[in-house]
C-alpha positions as CSV (number, residue, x, y, z in Angstrom):
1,X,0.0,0.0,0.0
2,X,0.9,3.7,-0.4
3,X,0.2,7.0,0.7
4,X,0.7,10.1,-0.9
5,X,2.0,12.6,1.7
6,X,2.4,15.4,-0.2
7,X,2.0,16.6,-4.2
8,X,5.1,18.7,-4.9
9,X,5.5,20.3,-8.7
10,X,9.6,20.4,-9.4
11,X,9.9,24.2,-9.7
12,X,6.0,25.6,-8.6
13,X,5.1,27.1,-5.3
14,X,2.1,26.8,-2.7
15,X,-1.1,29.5,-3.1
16,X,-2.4,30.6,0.1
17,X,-5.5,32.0,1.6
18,X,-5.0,35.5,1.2
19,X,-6.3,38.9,1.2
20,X,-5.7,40.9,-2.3
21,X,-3.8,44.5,-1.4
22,X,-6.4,46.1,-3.0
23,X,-9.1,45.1,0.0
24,X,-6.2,46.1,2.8
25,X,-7.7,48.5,4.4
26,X,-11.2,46.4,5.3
27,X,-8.3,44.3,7.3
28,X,-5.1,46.1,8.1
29,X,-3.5,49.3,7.5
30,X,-0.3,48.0,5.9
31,X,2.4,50.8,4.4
32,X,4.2,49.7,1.5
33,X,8.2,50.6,2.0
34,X,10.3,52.8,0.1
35,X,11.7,51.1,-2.7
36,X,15.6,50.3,-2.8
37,X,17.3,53.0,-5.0
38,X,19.2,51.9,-7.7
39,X,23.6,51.5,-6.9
40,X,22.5,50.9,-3.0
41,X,25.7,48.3,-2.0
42,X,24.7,45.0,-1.6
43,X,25.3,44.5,2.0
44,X,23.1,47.3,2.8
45,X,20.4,46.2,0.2
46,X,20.6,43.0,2.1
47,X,19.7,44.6,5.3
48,X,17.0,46.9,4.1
49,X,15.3,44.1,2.9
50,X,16.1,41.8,5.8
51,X,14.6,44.0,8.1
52,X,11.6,44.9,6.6
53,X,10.7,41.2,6.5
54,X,11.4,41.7,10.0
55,X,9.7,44.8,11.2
56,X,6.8,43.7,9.2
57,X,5.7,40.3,10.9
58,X,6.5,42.4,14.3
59,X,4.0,44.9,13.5
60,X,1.2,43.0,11.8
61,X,1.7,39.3,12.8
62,X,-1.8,37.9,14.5
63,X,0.0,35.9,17.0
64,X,1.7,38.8,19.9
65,X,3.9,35.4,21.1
66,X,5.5,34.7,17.7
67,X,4.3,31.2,18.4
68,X,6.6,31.2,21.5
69,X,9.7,32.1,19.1
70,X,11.8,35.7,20.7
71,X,11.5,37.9,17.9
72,X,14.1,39.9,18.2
73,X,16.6,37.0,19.1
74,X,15.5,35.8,15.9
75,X,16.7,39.1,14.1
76,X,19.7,38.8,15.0
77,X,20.6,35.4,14.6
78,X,19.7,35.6,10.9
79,X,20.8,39.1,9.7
80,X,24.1,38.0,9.5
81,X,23.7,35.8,7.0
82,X,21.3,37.8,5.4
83,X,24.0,41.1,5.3
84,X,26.9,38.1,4.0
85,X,24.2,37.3,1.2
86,X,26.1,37.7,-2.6
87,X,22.7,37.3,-4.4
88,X,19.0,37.4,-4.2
89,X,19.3,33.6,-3.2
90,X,21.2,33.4,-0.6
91,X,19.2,36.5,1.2
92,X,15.9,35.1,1.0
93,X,17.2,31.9,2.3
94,X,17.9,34.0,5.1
95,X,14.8,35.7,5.2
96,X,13.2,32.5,5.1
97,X,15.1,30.7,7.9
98,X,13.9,33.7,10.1
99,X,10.2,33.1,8.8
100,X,10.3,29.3,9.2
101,X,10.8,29.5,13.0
102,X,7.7,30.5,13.5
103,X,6.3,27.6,11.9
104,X,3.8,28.5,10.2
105,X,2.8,27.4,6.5
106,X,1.6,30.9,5.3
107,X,4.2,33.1,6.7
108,X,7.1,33.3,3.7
109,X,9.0,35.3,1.6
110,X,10.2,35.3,-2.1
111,X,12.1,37.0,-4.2
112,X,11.6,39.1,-7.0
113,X,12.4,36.4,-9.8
114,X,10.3,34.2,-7.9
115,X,7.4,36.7,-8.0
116,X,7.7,37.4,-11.6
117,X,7.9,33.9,-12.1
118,X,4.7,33.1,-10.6
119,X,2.5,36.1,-12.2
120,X,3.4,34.5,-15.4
121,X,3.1,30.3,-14.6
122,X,7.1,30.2,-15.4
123,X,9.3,28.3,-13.8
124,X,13.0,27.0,-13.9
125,X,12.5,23.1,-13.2
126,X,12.0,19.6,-14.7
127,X,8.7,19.2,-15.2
128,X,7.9,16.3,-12.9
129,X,4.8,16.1,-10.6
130,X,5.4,14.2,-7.2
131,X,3.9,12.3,-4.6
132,X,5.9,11.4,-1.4
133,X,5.5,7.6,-0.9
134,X,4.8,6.6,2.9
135,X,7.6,5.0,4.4
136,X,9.5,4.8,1.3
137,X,13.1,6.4,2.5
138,X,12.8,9.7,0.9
139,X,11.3,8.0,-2.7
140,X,8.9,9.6,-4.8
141,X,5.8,8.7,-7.2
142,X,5.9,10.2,-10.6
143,X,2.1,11.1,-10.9
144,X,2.3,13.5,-13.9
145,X,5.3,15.3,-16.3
146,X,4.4,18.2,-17.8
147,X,4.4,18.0,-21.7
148,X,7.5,19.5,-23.6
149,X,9.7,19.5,-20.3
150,X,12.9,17.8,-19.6
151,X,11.3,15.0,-17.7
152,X,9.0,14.5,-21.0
153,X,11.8,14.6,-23.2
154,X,14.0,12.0,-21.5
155,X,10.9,9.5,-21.3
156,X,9.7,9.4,-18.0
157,X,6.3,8.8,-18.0
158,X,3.8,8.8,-14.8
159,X,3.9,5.8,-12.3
160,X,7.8,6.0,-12.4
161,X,9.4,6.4,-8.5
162,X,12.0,8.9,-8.2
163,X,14.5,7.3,-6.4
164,X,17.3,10.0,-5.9
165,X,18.5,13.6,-7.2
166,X,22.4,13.5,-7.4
167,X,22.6,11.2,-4.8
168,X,20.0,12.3,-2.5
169,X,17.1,11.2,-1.3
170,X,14.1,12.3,-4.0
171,X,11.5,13.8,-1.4
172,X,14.0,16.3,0.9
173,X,16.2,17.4,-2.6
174,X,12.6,18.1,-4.7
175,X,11.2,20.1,-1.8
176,X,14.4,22.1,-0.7
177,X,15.7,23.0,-4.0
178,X,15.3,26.1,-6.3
179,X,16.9,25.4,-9.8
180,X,18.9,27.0,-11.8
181,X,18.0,27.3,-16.1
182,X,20.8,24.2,-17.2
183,X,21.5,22.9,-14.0
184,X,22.0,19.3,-14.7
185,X,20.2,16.6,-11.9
186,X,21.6,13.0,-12.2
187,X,18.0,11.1,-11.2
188,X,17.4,7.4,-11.2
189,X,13.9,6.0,-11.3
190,X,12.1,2.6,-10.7
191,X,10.1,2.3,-14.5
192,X,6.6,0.7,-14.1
193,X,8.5,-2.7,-14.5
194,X,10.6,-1.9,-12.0
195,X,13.7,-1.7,-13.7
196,X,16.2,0.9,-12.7
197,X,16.9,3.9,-15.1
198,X,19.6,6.6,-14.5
199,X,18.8,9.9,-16.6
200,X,20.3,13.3,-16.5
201,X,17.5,15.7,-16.9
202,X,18.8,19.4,-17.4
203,X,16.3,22.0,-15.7
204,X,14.5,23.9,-18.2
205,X,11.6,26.9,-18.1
206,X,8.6,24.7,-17.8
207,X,5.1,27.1,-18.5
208,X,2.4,25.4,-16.3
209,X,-1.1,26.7,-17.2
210,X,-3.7,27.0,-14.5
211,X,-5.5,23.7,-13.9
212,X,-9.2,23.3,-14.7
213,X,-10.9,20.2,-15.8
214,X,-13.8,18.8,-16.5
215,X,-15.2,15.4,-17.0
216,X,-18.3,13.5,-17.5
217,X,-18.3,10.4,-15.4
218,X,-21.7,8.6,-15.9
219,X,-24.8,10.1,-17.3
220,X,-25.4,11.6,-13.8
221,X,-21.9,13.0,-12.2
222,X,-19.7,15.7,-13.5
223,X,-16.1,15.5,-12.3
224,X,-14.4,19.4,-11.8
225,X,-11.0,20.1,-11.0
226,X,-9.7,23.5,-10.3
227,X,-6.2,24.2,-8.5
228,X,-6.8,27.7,-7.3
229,X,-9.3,30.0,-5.5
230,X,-9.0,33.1,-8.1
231,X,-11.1,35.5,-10.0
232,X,-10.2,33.0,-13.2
233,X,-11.5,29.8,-11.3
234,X,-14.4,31.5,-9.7
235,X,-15.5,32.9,-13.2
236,X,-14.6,28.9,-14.8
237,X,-16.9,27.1,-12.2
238,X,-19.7,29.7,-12.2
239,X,-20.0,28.7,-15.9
240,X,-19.8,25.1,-15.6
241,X,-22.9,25.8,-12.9
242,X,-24.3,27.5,-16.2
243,X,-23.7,24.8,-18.6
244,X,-24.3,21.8,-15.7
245,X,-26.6,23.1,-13.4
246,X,-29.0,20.5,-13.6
247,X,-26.5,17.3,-13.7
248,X,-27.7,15.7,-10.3
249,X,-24.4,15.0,-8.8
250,X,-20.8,16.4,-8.5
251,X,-17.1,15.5,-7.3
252,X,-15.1,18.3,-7.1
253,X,-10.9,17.3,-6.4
254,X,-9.5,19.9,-4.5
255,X,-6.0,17.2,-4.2
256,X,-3.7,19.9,-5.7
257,X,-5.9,23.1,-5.0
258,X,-3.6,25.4,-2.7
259,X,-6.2,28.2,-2.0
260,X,-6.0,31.5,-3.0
261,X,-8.6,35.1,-2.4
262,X,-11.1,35.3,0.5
263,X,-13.5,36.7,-1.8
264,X,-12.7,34.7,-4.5
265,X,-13.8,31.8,-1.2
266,X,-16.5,33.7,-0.6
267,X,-18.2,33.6,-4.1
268,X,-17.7,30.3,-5.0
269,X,-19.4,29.1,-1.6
270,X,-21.9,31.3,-2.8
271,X,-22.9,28.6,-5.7
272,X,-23.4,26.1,-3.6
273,X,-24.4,27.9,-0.1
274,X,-26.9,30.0,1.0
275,X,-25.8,33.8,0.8
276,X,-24.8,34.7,4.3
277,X,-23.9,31.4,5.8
278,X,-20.7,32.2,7.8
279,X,-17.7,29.7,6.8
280,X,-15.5,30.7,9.7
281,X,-14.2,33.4,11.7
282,X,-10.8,35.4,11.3
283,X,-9.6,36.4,14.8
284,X,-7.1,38.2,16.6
285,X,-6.3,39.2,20.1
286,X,-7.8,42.9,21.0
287,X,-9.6,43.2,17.9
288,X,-13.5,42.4,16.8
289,X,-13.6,39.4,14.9
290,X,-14.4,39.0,11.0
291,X,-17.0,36.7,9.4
292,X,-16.3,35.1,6.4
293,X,-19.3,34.2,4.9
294,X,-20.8,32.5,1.3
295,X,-21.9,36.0,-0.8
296,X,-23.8,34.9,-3.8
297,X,-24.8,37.7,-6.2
298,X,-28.2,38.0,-8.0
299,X,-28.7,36.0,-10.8
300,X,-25.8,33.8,-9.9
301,X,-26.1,30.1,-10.8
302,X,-27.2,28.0,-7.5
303,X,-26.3,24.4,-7.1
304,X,-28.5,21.8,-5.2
305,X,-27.4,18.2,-6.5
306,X,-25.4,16.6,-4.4
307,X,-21.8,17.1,-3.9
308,X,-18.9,14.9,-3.0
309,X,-15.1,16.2,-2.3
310,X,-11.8,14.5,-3.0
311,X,-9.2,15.9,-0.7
312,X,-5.4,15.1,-0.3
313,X,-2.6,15.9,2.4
314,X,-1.7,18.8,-0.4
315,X,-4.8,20.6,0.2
316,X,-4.7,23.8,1.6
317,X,-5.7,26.7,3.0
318,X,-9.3,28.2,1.0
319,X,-9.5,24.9,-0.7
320,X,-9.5,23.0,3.5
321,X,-12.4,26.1,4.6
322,X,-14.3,25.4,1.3
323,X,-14.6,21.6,1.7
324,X,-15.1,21.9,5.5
325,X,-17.6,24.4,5.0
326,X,-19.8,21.9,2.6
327,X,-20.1,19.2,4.7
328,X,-21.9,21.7,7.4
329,X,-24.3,23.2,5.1
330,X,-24.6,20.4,2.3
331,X,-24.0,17.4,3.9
332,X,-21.1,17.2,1.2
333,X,-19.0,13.8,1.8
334,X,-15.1,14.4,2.0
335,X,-12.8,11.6,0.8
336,X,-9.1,11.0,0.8
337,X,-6.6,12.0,3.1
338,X,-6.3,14.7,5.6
339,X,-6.1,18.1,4.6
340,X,-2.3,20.2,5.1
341,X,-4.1,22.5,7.9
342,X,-2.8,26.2,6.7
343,X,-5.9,28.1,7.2
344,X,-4.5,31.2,9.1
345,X,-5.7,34.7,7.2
346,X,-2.6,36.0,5.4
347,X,-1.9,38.9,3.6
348,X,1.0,39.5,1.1
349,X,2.8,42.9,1.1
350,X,5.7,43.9,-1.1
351,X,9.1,44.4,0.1
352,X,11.9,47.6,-0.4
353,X,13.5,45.4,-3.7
354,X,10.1,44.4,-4.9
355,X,9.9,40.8,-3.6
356,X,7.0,39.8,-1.6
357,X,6.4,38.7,2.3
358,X,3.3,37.0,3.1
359,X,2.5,36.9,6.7
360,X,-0.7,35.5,8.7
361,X,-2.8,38.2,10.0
362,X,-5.6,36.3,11.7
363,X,-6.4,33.2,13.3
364,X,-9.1,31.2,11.9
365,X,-12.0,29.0,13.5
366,X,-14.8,26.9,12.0
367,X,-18.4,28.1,12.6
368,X,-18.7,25.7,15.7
369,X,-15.4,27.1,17.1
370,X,-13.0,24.6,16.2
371,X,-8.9,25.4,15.1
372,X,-8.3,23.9,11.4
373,X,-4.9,25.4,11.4
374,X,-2.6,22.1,12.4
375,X,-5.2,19.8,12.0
376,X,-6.6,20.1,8.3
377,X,-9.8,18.4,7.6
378,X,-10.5,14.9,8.4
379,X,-12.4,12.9,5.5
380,X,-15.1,11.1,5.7
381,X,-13.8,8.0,4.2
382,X,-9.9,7.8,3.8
383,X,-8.4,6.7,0.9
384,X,-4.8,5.0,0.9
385,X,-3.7,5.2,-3.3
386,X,-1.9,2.0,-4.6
387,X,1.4,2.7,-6.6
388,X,-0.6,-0.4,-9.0
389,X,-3.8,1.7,-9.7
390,X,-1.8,4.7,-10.5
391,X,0.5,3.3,-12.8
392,X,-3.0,1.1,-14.3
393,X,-4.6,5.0,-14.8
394,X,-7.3,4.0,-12.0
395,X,-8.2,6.8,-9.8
396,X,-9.3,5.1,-7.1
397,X,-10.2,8.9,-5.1
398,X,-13.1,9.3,-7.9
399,X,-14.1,5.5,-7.5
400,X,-14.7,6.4,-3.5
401,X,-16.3,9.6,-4.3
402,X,-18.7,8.3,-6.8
403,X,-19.1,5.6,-4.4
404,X,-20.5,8.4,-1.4
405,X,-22.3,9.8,-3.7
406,X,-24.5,7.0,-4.1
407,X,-24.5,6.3,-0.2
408,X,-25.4,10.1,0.0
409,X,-28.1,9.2,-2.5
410,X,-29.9,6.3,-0.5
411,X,-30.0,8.1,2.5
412,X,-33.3,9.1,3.8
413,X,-34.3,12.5,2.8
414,X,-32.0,13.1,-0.5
């Protein structure tokens, strides 16, 4: 047996849940900093940017304990490193070493190229899809490779295991690395027969359009996919409502969705939820709470079949609210694994070079009071994924959905 741990994309980053800078002021009163004049010397660059990272989660972060980490002991263990930083690199490591001791899955910082890179889907890697494998010693499961990528072009094909990267375990090298356009990665696989393969795959610029699928599974269920919560996927599933609206069932896989906009949250409960129905509550210490509620425009599609959720441990954030947020108010079934739990309100600001810090503003609890953030959602009927179904193009998460669906179905009252 096998469990996928976590879905990693060699060379794309998380979403998060998080407020648009354009709705700031309806949540916090965040200044933008001066921006870095052109000729500043490096080491000083390095600082400016260092300790805006710095003075920012100390002025706006929701938590007043820094999750029990000393704050300002934590400033100056890492500016050295960040001042000693010869590129853009090496300082956000730093930056992000300071971020990570607070632990928490929102809270980060990246750099310029790393912003520009996401804006436009671009990014330096080799074009593999992961899954961790359970007790595996660091190995990997192949579960997609992006098409005209390095990974494509040398033959791998899904169902694979990633051994190693250069000699290292697959799991720890994928998820700690940033590549670099023609860095070369010595990887050997496990092919679906099992026999061992040893190819150099040179990282490339992979493109990696947004994710939206849909599928007709029987004359009576409509499989959707979406990996986001943005204005795009919020427009995309209103118009499969449209098109759809009177299919009597749907499975919605939110496996790879990584969250996104609070509005964007808001609206697309709004499709399936009664307008008004609070989804949770953003907190902090010494100020009112916020509701987050389904909004759900006039003349808006409304969906009343029945639903059923696929979930993974790479769910997160908007994606773990939404899903929860069903199964209150729609008796929605949840299947699969549990969620990442990273549902802490965040905000992204910019920072003096133009990167971009993201940092959690509020806590956030379910409508009967519970924390989500650490414990993700549980689902309703785990799913533990063979490496033989995968690699046989069964996906057994759809077979268990279909199969609540049709419990949901029988039950008195549906």
């Amino acid at each position: 047996m096998m469990s996928l741990l976590a879905v990693a994309t060699a060379g794309l980053l998380a979403g998060c849940y998080s407020l648009p800078t354009r709705e700031a002021a309806a949540w916090i009163d965040y200044a933008p900093p001066e921006p870095i004049a052109p000729g500043t010397p490096r080491g000083e660059r390095n600082l400016r940017v260092f300790d805006c990272a710095w003075e920012t989660v100390k002025t706006y972060y929701y938590d007043e304990a820094f999750h029990g980490v000393d704050w300002d002991a934590a400033r100056a263990r890492h500016r050295p490193a960040a001042e000693a930083a010869r590129d853009d690199d090496a300082l956000y490591a730093a930056i992000g070493s300071l971020l990570g001791e607070l632990k928490d899955g929102h809270t980060r910082a990246q750099s310029p190229q790393v912003v520009e890179e996401r804006r436009e889907r671009r990014w330096v890697g080799l074009g593999l899809e992961t899954a961790a494998l359970k007790d595996s010693g660091g190995q990997v499961l192949v579960t997609n490779v992006s098409s005209w990528s390095p990974a494509s072009h040398a033959g791998v094909r899904p169902g694979w295991i990633l051994r190693t990267c250069n000699g290292q375990e697959a799991h720890g090298f994928l998820s700690a690395r940033r590549f670099s356009d023609g860095e070369a990665v010595a990887c050997v696989f496990l092919d679906q027969r099992s026999r061992t393969r040893t190819l150099d795959l040179v990282a490339r610029v992979v493109h990696v359009p947004p994710v939206r699928e849909r599928r007709l599974l029987n004359r009576g269920c409509i499989y959707l996919r979406f990996d986001e919560f943005k204005y795009a996927d919020a427009a995309w599933l209103y118009r499969q409502l449209l098109v759809y609206g009177d299919v009597p069932s749907l499975i919605i896989d939110l496996r790879y969705n990584s969250g996104g906009d609070i509005f964007c949250l808001e609206a697309m409960a709004g499709l399936f939820i009664p307008g008004g129905k609070v989804l949770g509550t953003a907190a902090k210490s010494g100020m009112p709470p916020r509701s987050i509620a389904s909004h759900r425009p006039r003349f808006t599609p409304y969906y009343e079949g029945r639903v059923a959720f696929i979930v993974s441990s790479a769910t997160s954030s908007a994606a773990e609210i939404f899903a929860n947020a069903m199964r209150e108010y729609c008796r929605s079934p949840i299947v699969g694994q549990r969620t990442v739990g990273h549902v802490l309100n965040a905000y992204q600001g910019v920072l003096p070079d133009g990167g971009e810090i993201t940092f959690s503003i509020r806590d956030f609890l379910t409508p009967d009071g519970r924390h989500l953030e650490g414990a993700g959602v549980e689902p309703d009927v785990k799913v533990v994924y063979r490496i033989e179904d995968l690699r046989a193009g069964r996906d057994i998460g759809v077979a268990a959905a279909l199969a609540a669906l049709r419990v949901l179905s029988a039950a008195p009252g549906s």
